[in-house]
C-alpha positions in Angstrom: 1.9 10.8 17.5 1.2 9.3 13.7 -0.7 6.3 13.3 -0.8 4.0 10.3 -3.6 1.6 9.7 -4.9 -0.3 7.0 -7.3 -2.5 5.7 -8.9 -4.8 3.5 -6.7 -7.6 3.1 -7.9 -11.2 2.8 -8.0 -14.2 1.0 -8.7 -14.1 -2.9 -8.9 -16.5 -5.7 -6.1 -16.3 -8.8 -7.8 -13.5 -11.3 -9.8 -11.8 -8.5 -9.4 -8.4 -6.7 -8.9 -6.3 -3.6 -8.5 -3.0 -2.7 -6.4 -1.9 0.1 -6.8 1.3 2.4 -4.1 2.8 4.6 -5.4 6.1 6.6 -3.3 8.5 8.4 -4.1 9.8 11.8 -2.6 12.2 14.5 -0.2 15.2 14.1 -0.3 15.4 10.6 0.4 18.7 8.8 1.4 17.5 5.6 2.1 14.0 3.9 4.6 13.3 1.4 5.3 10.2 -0.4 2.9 7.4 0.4 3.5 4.3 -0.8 2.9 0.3 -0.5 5.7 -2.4 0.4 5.4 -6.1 0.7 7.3 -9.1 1.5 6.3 -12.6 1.1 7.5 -15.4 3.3 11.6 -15.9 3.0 11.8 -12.6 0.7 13.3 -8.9 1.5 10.4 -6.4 1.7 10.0 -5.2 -2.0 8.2 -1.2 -3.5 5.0 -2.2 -4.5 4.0 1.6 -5.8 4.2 4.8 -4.3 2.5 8.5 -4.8 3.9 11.7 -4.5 1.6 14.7 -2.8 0.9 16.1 -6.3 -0.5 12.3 -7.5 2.8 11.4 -9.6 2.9 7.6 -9.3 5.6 4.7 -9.4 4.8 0.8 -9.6 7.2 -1.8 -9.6 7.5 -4.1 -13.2 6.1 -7.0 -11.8 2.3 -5.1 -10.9 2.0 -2.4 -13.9 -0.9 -2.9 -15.8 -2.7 -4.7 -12.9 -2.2 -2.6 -9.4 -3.7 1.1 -9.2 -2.5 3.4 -6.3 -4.3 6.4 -5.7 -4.6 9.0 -2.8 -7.1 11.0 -0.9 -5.0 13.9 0.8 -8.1 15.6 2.4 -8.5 12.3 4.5 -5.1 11.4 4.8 -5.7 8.3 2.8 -3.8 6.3 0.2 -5.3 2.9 -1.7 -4.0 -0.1 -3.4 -6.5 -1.5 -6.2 -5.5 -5.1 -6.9 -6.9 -6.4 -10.1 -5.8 -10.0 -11.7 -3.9 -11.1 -8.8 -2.0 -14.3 -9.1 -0.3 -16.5 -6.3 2.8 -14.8 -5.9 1.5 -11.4 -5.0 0.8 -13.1 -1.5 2.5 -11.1 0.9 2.3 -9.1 4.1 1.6 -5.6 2.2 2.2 -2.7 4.7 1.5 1.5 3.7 4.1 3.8 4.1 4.2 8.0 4.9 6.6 10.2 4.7 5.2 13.1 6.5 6.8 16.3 6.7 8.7 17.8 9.6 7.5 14.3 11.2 9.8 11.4 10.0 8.8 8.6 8.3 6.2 6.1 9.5 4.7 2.4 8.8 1.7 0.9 8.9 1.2 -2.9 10.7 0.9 -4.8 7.6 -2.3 -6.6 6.2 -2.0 -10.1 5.0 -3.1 -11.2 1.2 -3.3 -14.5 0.2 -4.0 -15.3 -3.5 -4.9 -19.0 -4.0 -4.5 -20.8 -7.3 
Protein backbone atom coordinates (compact mmCIF):
# COMPACT_ATOMS: atom_id res chain seq x y z
CA UNK A 1 0.00 0.00 0.00
CA UNK A 2 1.30 3.84 -1.01
CA UNK A 3 0.49 6.58 1.07
CA UNK A 4 0.46 10.29 0.23
CA UNK A 5 0.69 12.96 2.85
CA UNK A 6 1.44 16.48 2.95
CA UNK A 7 1.94 19.39 4.75
CA UNK A 8 2.40 22.85 5.51
CA UNK A 9 -0.63 24.52 4.29
CA UNK A 10 -2.17 27.50 6.12
CA UNK A 11 -3.24 30.81 6.06
CA UNK A 12 -1.00 33.59 4.52
CA UNK A 13 -1.12 37.26 3.78
CA UNK A 14 -1.03 38.62 -0.15
CA UNK A 15 3.03 38.78 -0.85
CA UNK A 16 3.91 36.18 1.72
CA UNK A 17 5.08 32.46 1.46
CA UNK A 18 4.82 28.80 2.12
CA UNK A 19 6.32 25.81 1.31
CA UNK A 20 4.50 22.66 0.92
CA UNK A 21 5.77 18.98 1.50
CA UNK A 22 4.27 15.80 0.18
CA UNK A 23 6.22 12.44 1.35
CA UNK A 24 5.73 9.09 -0.07
CA UNK A 25 5.43 6.00 2.10
CA UNK A 26 4.91 2.14 1.64
CA UNK A 27 5.84 -0.15 -1.30
CA UNK A 28 7.66 2.18 -3.23
CA UNK A 29 10.40 0.92 -5.60
CA UNK A 30 10.59 3.75 -7.84
CA UNK A 31 8.65 7.25 -8.28
CA UNK A 32 8.00 8.81 -11.42
CA UNK A 33 6.38 12.08 -12.11
CA UNK A 34 5.43 13.93 -8.97
CA UNK A 35 3.62 16.85 -9.21
CA UNK A 36 1.13 19.43 -7.52
CA UNK A 37 -2.74 20.00 -8.49
CA UNK A 38 -5.17 22.41 -7.01
CA UNK A 39 -8.63 23.58 -7.28
CA UNK A 40 -10.31 26.42 -5.76
CA UNK A 41 -13.92 26.51 -4.73
CA UNK A 42 -16.38 26.19 -8.07
CA UNK A 43 -13.13 25.45 -10.39
CA UNK A 44 -11.90 22.00 -12.12
CA UNK A 45 -8.68 20.80 -10.42
CA UNK A 46 -5.89 22.61 -12.42
CA UNK A 47 -1.45 21.40 -12.89
CA UNK A 48 0.17 23.48 -10.59
CA UNK A 49 3.94 22.05 -11.52
CA UNK A 50 5.24 18.71 -11.82
CA UNK A 51 8.88 16.94 -11.76
CA UNK A 52 10.15 14.20 -13.53
CA UNK A 53 12.63 11.45 -11.62
CA UNK A 54 15.64 13.11 -13.41
CA UNK A 55 14.45 16.82 -11.81
CA UNK A 56 13.02 18.19 -15.32
CA UNK A 57 10.27 20.60 -14.22
CA UNK A 58 6.88 21.99 -15.68
CA UNK A 59 4.76 25.04 -14.01
CA UNK A 60 1.71 26.27 -15.15
CA UNK A 61 1.74 30.21 -16.70
CA UNK A 62 -0.12 31.59 -14.00
CA UNK A 63 2.85 30.46 -11.08
CA UNK A 64 6.27 30.74 -13.15
CA UNK A 65 8.52 33.11 -11.77
CA UNK A 66 6.89 32.69 -8.26
CA UNK A 67 6.34 28.72 -7.35
CA UNK A 68 9.58 26.38 -7.08
CA UNK A 69 9.00 22.54 -7.15
CA UNK A 70 11.72 20.49 -6.16
CA UNK A 71 12.24 16.80 -5.10
CA UNK A 72 14.04 14.65 -2.70
CA UNK A 73 14.07 10.97 -4.26
CA UNK A 74 16.13 9.42 -1.41
CA UNK A 75 13.11 10.35 0.95
CA UNK A 76 10.50 10.00 -1.35
CA UNK A 77 9.63 13.61 -1.07
CA UNK A 78 8.55 16.35 -3.46
CA UNK A 79 8.06 20.40 -2.28
CA UNK A 80 6.10 23.30 -3.38
CA UNK A 81 7.92 26.72 -2.49
CA UNK A 82 5.22 29.45 -2.69
CA UNK A 83 6.68 32.88 -2.94
CA UNK A 84 4.43 36.24 -3.67
CA UNK A 85 1.26 34.51 -3.26
CA UNK A 86 -1.88 36.52 -4.11
CA UNK A 87 -5.59 35.69 -3.38
CA UNK A 88 -6.36 33.59 -6.10
CA UNK A 89 -3.83 30.88 -5.50
CA UNK A 90 -6.25 29.79 -2.62
CA UNK A 91 -7.04 26.40 -3.26
CA UNK A 92 -7.08 22.85 -1.95
CA UNK A 93 -3.44 21.87 -3.37
CA UNK A 94 -3.05 18.04 -3.33
CA UNK A 95 0.67 16.02 -4.39
CA UNK A 96 0.60 13.58 -6.99
CA UNK A 97 2.96 10.16 -7.78
CA UNK A 98 3.21 8.20 -10.37
CA UNK A 99 5.06 5.28 -9.09
CA UNK A 100 6.26 2.62 -11.18
CA UNK A 101 4.71 -0.85 -11.57
CA UNK A 102 2.26 0.73 -8.70
CA UNK A 103 -0.40 2.98 -10.44
CA UNK A 104 -0.85 6.38 -9.79
CA UNK A 105 -1.65 7.79 -6.40
CA UNK A 106 -3.02 11.16 -4.53
CA UNK A 107 -2.37 12.86 -1.62
CA UNK A 108 -5.51 14.25 0.71
CA UNK A 109 -5.15 17.76 -0.15
CA UNK A 110 -3.93 20.74 2.16
CA UNK A 111 -5.83 23.87 2.32
CA UNK A 112 -4.13 27.55 1.41
CA UNK A 113 -5.70 30.50 1.98
CA UNK A 114 -4.14 33.76 0.75
CA UNK A 115 -5.86 36.86 2.23
CA UNK A 116 -5.70 40.27 0.67
Amino acid sequence: QVRLVESGGGLVQAGGSLRLSCKASGSIFTINTMAWYRQAPGKQRELVADISNSGATNYADSVKGRFTISRDNAKNTVYLRMNSLKPEDTAVYSCYAAILWRGDYWGQGTQVTVSS
